[in-house]
N, C-alpha and C positions, 0 to 999 in steps of 0.2 A: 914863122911857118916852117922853116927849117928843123926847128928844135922839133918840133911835132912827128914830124917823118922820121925824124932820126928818133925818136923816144917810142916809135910805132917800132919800128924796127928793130931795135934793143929787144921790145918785149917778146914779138915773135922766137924772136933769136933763142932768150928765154925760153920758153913755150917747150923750142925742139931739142933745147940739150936737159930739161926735166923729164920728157919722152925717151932720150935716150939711156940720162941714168936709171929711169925707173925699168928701163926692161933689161939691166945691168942689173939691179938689184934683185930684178925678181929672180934674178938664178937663184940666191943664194938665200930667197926669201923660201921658194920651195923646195928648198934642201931644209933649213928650219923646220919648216910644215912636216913636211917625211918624217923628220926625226921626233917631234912630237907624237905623230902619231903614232908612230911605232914605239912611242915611250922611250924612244934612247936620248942617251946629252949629245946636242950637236955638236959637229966641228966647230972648233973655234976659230978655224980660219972663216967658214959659212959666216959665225957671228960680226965677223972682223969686218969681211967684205958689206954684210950689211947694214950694221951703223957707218961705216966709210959714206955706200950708198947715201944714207938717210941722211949723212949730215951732207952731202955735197948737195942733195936737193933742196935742203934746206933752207940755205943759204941763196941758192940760184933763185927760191922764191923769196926771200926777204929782197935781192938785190932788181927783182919785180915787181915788189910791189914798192922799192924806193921810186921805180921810174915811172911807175902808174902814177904815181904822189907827184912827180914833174910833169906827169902830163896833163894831167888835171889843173893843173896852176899855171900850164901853162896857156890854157885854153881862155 
């Protein structure tokens, strides 16, 4: 019963730091944007910061959906 609350709460947990890098990335996702549209090459810092972004959510949801997979088994 324990494992269940604690694997509730892992995912939440999850949840709000994917919320928080995604509105981290999107800075540097509409700097991206801008410069397409205006046709220029973006900064490569912009690019840097947003595959940084992309892979850390990445991973926050594979390490989500490990614990959805425990909690489901654990049921």
């Amino acid at each position: 019963m324990f494992r269940k609350t604690k694997y509730k709460r892992e995912i939440k947990k999850c949840l709000r730091t994917i919320e928080e890098i995604e509105r981290k990335r999107s800075r540097s996702q509409s700097a991206l944007v801008q410069a397409i549209l205006t046709q220029e090459e973006p900064k490569e810092a912009d690019v840097e910061w947003f595959n940084k972004y992309t892979g850390e959510i990445t991973a926050v949801r594979n390490h989500m959906i490990e614990v959805r997979k425990k909690l489901e088994s654990a049921k």
